[in-house]
VEXLUMGU-271460 format. One record per residue (C-alpha): residue in three letters; x, y, z. Coordinates in steps of 0.1 Angstrom, whole numbers, padded with zeros to 4 digits, always signed. Layout:
VEXLUMGU-271460
AlaXYZ
...
END
This chain:
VEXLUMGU-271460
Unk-0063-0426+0239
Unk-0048-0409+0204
Unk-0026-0380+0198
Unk-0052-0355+0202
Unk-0059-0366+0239
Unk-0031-0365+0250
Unk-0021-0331+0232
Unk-0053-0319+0251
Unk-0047-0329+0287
Unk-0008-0315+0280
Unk-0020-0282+0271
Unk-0048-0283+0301
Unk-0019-0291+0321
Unk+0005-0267+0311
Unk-0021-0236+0312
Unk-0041-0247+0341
Unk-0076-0235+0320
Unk-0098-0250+0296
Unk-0102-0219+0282
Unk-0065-0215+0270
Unk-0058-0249+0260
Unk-0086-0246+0237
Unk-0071-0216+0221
Unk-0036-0233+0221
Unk-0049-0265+0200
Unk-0073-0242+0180
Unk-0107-0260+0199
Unk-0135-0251+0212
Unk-0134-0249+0251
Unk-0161-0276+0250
Unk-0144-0304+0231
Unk-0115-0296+0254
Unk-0136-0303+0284
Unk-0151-0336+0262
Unk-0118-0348+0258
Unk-0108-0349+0290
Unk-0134-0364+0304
Unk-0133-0394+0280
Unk-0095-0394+0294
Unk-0102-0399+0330
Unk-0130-0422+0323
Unk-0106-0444+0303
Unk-0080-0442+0328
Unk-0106-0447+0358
Unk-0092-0420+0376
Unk-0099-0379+0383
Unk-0072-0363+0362
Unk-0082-0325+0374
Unk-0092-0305+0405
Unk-0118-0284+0387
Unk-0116-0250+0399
Unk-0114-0214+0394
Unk-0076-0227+0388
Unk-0079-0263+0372
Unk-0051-0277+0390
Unk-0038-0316+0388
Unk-0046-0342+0409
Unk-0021-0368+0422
Unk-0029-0389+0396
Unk-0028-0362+0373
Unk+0004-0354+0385
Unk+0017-0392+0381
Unk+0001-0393+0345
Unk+0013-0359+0334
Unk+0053-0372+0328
Unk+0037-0406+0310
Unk+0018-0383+0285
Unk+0046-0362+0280
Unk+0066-0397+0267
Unk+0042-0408+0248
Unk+0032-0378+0228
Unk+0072-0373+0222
Unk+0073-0406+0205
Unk+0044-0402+0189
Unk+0061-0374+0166
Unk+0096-0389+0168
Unk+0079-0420+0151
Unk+0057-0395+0127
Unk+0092-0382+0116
Unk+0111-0414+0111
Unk+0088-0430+0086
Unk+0067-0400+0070
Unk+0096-0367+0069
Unk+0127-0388+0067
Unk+0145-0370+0041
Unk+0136-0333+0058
Unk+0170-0317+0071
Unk+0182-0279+0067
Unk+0181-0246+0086
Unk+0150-0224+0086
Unk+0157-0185+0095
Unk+0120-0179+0115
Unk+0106-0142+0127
Unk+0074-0138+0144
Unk+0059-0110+0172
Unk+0070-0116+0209
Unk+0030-0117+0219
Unk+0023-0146+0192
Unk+0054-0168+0211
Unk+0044-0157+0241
Unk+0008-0165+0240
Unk+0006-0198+0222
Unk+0036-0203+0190
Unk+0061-0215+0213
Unk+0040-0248+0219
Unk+0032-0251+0182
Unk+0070-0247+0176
Unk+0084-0271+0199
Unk+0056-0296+0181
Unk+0073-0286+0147
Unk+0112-0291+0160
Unk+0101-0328+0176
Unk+0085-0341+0145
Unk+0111-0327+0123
Unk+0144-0328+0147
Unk+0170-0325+0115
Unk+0152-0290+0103
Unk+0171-0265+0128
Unk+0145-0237+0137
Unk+0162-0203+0141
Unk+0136-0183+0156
Unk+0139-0145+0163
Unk+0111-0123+0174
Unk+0106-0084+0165
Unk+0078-0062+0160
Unk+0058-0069+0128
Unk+0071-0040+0105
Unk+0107-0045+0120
Unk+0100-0080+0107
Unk+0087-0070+0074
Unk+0114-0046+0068
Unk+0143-0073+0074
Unk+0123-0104+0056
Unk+0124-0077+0022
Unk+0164-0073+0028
Unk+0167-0119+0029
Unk+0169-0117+0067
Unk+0146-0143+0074
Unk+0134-0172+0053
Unk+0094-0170+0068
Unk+0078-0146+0092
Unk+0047-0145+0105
Unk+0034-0108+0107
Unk+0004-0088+0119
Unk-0007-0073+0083
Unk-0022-0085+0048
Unk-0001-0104+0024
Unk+0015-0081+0008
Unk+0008-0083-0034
Unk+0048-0079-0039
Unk+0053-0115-0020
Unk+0033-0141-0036
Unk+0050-0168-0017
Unk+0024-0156+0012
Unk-0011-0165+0025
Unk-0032-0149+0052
Unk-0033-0168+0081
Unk-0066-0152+0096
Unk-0081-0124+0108
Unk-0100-0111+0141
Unk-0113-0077+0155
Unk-0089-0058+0179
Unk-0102-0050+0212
Unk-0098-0026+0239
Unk-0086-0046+0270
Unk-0083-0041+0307
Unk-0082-0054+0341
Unk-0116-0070+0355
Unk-0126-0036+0377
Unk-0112-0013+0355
Unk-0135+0019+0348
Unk-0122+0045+0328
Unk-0141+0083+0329
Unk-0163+0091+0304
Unk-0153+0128+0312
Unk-0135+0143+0275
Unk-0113+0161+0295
Unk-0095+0130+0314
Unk-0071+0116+0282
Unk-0072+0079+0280
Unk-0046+0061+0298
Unk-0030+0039+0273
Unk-0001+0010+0281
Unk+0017+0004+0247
Unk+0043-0012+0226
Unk+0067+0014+0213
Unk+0065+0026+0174
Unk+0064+0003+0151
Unk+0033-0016+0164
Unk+0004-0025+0145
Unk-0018-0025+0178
Unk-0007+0009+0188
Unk-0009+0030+0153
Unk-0050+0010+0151
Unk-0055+0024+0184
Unk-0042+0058+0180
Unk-0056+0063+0149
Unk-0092+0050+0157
Unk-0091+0075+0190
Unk-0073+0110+0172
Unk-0104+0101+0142
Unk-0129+0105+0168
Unk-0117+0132+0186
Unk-0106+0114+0220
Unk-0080+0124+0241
Unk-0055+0104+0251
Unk-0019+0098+0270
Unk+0007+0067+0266
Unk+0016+0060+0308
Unk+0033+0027+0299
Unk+0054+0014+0274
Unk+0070-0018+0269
Unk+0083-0043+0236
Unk+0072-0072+0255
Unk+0037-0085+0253
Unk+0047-0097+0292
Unk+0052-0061+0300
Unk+0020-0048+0284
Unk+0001-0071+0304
Unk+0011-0067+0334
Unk+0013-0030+0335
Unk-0023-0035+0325
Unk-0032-0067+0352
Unk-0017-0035+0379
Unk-0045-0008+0364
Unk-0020+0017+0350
Unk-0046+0016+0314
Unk-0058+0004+0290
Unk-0043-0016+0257
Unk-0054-0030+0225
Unk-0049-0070+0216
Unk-0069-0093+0193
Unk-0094-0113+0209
Unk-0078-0148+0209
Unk-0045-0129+0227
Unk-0068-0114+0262
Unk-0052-0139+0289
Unk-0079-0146+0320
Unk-0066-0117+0340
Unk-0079-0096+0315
Unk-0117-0082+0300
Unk-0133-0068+0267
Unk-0135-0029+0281
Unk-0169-0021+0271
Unk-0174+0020+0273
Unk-0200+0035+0246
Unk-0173+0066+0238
Unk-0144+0042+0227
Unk-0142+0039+0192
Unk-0144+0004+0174
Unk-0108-0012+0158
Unk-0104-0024+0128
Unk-0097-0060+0125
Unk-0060-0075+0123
Unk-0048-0096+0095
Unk-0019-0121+0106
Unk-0003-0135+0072
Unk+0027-0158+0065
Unk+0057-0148+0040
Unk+0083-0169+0026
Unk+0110-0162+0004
Unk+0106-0191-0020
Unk+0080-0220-0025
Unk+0108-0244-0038
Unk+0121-0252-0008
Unk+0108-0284+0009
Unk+0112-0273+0046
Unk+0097-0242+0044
Unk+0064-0256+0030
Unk+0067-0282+0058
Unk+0066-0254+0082
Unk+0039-0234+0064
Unk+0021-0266+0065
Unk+0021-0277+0100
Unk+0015-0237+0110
Unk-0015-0234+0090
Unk-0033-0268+0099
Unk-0024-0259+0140
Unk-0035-0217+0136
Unk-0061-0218+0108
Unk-0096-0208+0128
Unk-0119-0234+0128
Unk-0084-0267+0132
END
């Protein structure tokens, strides 16, 4: 049983799907489901209730507060005798739909292995971010766009293709005189000038019928059928499908790059470091 176990069956636990706790520890769904069998095989017990829901058993249950322990003093230990000297305050902005979906875990990892760096985290939309990382609001941010040439202290994180999204039975008319129904963050979103753009270049009518700043709001207005919205792939929770209609124009991908303001400081590249090995594709 090693750290990567354990991290496994916490994020199975915590998201009730293979399919997201393989995006949360940056898997494939298949080693997920590898690495929990190998646990309950070692353990001699059934960990999961494999469903549509994967749910916990009672031994699952009784294991679940055990795991969380020993994974906690597995980074409490990491930070005594590897980071010992690490201590200061880092001023952090990212998008409400990267904390939402899968940063907060990966945060709380960073804070418990370095518990003397104080993580001030703030989240915004990525050009409200930009603009307030430029005037020394923020000491990193994590934003939606290439690395700018003007920060050097910046690397892109990755890239993936943007995707029209909506619920399961969703059909929208192919009839160019019906606009289509979009559910949207307000201006300034990256996702909602791609999608904009992509359907006023193609000649496609369309009308905004829900708007919210939270990646929570988008999605449910979406899970109720009110529209359509745009996310990267990786961001589509269960509830939600690839819409695939031949008149919808294709999106151009989204870049998702980290900024500092200086490379000197020893914290920051610890954070840059631990973010990159846990959201780098292929970790």
């Amino acid at each position: 049983m090693n750290e990567f176990t354990l991290r496994c069956f916490l994020a199975v636990a915590e998201t009730g799907s293979f399919t997201r706790a393989a995006q949360m520890v940056n898997r494939t769904q298949s080693a997920i489901t590898q690495q929990m069998s190998s646990l309950e095989k070692s353990l001699g017990k059934r960990l999961f209730d494999r469903g549509k829901q994967i749910r916990l058993t009672k031994d699952g249950e009784i294991f679940l507060p055990y795991a969380n322990k020993i994974f906690a003093l597995h980074l409490e230990v990491l930070d005594r005798f590897k980071h010992p000297e690490l201590e200061g305050e880092i001023r952090f902005g990212l998008p409400e739909d990267f904390a939402a979906m899968f940063l907060s875990d990966v945060l709380t990892d960073f804070s418990r292995l370095h518990p003397r760096i104080l993580l001030n985290v703030e989240c915004d939309l990525t050009l409200n971010l930009f603009d307030r990382f430029k005037k020394g609001a923020f000491d990193m941010v994590l934003v939606k766009m290439s690395r700018p040439e003007d920060f050097p202290n910046g690397v892109e994180v990755w890239s993936e293709p943007l995707e029209w999204i909506g619920k399961n039975d969703y059909r929208l008319s192919s009839d160019k005189n019906n606009p289509v129904p979009l559910v949207l963050s307000p201006e300034p979103c990256v996702y909602r000038a791609s999608a904009l753009q992509s359907l006023e270049q193609n000649g496609i009518r369309w009308k905004i019928v829900f708007i919210s700043p939270s990646y929570a709001g988008v999605i449910a207005a979406v899970n109720a059928g009110m529209g359509i919205t745009v996310l990267p792939r990786t961001m589509i929770p269960d509830t939600l499908e690839v819409i695939q209609e031949d008149f919808l124009p294709s999106l151009p991908d989204i870049h998702v790059s980290l900024l500092k303001q200086t490379d000197k400081n020893e914290c920051l590249q610890s954070l840059e470091d631990f973010l990159l090995k846990k959201l780098a594709p292929g970790m």
